[in-house]
C-alpha positions in Angstrom: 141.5 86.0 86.3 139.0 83.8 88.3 139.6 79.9 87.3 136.2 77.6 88.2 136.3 73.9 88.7 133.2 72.1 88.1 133.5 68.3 89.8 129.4 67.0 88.7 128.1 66.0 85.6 126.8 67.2 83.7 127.5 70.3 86.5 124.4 72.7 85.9 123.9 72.8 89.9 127.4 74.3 90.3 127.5 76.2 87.3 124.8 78.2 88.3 125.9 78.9 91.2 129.3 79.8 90.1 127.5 82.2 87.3 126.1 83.9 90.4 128.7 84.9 92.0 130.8 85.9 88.8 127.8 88.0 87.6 127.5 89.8 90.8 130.9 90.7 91.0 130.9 92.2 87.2 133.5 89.6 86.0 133.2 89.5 82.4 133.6 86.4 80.4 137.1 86.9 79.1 137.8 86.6 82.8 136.8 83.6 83.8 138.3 80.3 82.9 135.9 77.1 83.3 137.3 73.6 83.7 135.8 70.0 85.1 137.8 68.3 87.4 140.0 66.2 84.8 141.2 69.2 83.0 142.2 70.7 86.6 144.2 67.6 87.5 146.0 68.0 84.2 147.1 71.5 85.2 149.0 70.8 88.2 150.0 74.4 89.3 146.2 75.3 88.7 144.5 77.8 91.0 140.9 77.4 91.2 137.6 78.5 92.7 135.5 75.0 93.3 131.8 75.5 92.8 130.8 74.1 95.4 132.7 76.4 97.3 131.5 79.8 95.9 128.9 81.6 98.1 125.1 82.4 97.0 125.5 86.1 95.9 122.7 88.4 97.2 122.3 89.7 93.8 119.5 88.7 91.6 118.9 89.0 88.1 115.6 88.1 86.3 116.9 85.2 83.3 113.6 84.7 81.1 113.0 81.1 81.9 113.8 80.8 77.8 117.0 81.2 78.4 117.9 79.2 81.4 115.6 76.0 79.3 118.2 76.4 77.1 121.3 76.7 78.7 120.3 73.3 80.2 120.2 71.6 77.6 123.2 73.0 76.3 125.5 72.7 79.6 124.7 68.7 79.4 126.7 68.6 75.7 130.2 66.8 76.1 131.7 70.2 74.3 134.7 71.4 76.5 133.7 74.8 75.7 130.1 74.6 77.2 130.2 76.3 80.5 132.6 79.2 78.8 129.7 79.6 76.1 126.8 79.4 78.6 128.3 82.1 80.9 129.0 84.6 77.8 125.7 84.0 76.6 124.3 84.7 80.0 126.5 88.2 80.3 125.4 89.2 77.3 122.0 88.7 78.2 122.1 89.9 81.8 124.1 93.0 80.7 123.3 93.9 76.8 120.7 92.3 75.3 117.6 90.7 77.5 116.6 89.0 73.9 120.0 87.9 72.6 118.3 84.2 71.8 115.9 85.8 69.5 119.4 86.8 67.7 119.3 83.9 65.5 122.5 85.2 63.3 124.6 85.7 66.4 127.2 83.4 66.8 127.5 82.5 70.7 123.5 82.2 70.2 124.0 79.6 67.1 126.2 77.9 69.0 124.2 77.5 72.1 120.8 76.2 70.2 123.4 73.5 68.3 124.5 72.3 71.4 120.8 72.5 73.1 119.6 70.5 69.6 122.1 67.7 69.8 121.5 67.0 73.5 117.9 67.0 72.9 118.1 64.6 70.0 120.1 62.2 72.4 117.9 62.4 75.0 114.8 61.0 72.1 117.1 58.2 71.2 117.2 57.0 74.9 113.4 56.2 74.7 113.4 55.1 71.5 116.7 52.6 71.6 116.3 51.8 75.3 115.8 48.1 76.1 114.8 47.0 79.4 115.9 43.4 80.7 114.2 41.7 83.3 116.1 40.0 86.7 114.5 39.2 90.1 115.8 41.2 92.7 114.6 40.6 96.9 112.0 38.6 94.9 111.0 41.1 92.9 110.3 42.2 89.2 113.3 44.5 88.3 114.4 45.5 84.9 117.3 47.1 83.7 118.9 48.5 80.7 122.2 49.6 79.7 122.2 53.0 77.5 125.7 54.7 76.2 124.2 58.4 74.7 126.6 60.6 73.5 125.6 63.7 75.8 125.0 63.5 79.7 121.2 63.0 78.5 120.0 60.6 80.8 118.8 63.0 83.3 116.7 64.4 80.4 114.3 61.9 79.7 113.8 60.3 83.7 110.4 62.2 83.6 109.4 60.2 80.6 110.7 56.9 82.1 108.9 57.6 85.8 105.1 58.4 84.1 105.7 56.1 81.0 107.0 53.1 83.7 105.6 54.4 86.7 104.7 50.9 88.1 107.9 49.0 87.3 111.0 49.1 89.3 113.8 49.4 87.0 117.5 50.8 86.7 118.9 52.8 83.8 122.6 52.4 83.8 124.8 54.8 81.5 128.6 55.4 81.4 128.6 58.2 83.9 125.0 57.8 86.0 122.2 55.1 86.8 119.1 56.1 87.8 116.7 53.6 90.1 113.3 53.8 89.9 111.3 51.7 92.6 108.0 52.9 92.0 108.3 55.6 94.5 111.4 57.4 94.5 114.5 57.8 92.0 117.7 57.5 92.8 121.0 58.5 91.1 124.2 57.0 91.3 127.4 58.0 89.9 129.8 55.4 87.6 127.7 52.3 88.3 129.0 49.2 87.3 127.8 47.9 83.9 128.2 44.0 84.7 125.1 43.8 86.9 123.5 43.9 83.5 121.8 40.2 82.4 122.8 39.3 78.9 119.3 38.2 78.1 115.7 37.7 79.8 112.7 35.4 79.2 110.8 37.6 77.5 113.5 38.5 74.6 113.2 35.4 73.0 108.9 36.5 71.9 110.5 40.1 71.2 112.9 38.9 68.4 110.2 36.2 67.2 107.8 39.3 67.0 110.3 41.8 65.5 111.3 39.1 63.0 107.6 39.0 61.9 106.8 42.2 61.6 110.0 42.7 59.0 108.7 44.0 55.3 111.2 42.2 53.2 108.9 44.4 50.1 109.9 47.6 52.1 113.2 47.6 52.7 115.2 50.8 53.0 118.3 50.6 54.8 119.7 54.0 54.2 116.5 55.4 55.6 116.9 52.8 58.7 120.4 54.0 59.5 119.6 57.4 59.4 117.2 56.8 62.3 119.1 54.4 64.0 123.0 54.2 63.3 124.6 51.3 63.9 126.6 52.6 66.5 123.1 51.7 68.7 123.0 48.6 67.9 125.0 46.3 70.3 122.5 47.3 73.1 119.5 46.5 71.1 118.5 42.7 70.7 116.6 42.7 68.0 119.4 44.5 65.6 121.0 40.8 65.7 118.1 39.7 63.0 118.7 42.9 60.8 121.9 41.8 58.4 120.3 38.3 58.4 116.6 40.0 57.3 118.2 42.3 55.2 120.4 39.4 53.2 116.8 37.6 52.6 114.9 40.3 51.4 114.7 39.8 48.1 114.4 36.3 48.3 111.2 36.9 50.5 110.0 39.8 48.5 110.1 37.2 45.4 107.9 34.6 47.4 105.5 36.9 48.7 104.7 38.3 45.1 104.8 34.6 43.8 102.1 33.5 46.7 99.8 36.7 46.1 99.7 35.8 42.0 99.0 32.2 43.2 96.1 33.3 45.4 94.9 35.7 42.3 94.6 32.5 40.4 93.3 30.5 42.9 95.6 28.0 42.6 
């Protein structure tokens, strides 16, 4: 029985490596146990192979670049189970079934694309619920943003950031990584520390004004609104402090917009 501790996160690098090794040497799934580094300090008469530590194997087998896509997304899911899954899913299609994904009743395969599909829905909501703040750093414009996603997404959507943002020098901090952008080069950094983040800028208070006005008390669907952005989003977002407030007015707004229209009708 081979035991594999995985210290990164989300701990493709080693993964892979590990997978390497255990494929060349014919160990089948059942035989290998997968664990981060938390669950192998819980077991304190653990044995384990680190990663880091297991050699490149001379052996190469040709993974359709499907696949490996895929098992990317999927090994940066917070399931416990998603190295064990990923390694059975690349057995199987290393040594039965070059199109297992294709399989889309097979249970390992459903699995893997509902892991792959919630990871990739977390890393859209980073762009879309992402708000930058802006500080001065060495006398420069910096801005940064504080993100919690519910996968080890960040790493994701940094292409996005870098061509969307290419020209700013900013920091996107998350529970478990930053990344720093400074126009040149990105940078990661493990566990950064969340209080370097400003509790407002000078351009926020023309973002809420604008937000504010753009509001359709006529239009107002809040079920709809929640679906796409659940409130658990909110406390990093600025302008969600408007929304009870808008949403309380509505109809009291809806009622003097219709009244004002019939009054320009008339041309009173």
């Amino acid at each position: 029985m081979k035991k594999v501790t995985i210290s990164s996160v989300p701990g493709y690098d080693e993964w892979r490596k590990a997978s390497r090794e255990c494929l060349a040497q014919h160990i089948p799934p059942e035989n290998v146990t997968w664990q981060t580094s938390q669950s192998n300090q819980d077991d304190l008469f653990a044995v384990t192979d680190s990663a880091n530590a297991i050699g490149e194997s001379q052996t190469n087998y040709r993974i359709p670049r499907s696949v490996l896509t895929l098992l990317k997304y999927a090994l940066c899911h917070q399931a416990p189970d998603r190295f064990a899954l990923c390694y059975r899913v690349l057995w199987r299609v290393v040594f039965e079934n070059r199109n297992l994904i294709h399989l889309k009743t097979d249970e390992d395969v459903l699995r893997l694309n509902m892991l792959a599909k919630a990871v990739k829905r977390d890393a859209y909501k980073i762009s879309a619920f992402l708000r930058f703040r802006e500080v001065v750093l060495d006398g420069q414009e910096h801005f940064i943003a504080w993100y919690e996603p519910e996968h080890f997404s960040l790493e994701m959507k940094l292409d996005f950031f870098q061509t969307r943002f290419k020209n700013m020098c900013w920091s996107i901090l998350t529970p478990y990584r930053a990344a720093h952008w400074n126009t040149k080069t990105l940078a990661l950094e493990d566990n950064p520390d969340p209080s370097i983040i400003p509790n407002d800028d000078r351009i926020e208070k023309y973002w809420l004004t604008y937000y504010a006005n753009i509001f359709n008390p006529a239009r107002v669907k809040t079920k709809a609104m929640l679906s796409s952005m659940p409130k658990k989003y909110w406390k990093n977002m600025p302008e969600t402090s408007l929304i009870n407030d808008m949403i309380r007015h509505s109809d009291a707004r809806a009622r003097k917009m219709i009244l004002n229209g019939k009054k320009v009708e008339n041309g009173e």
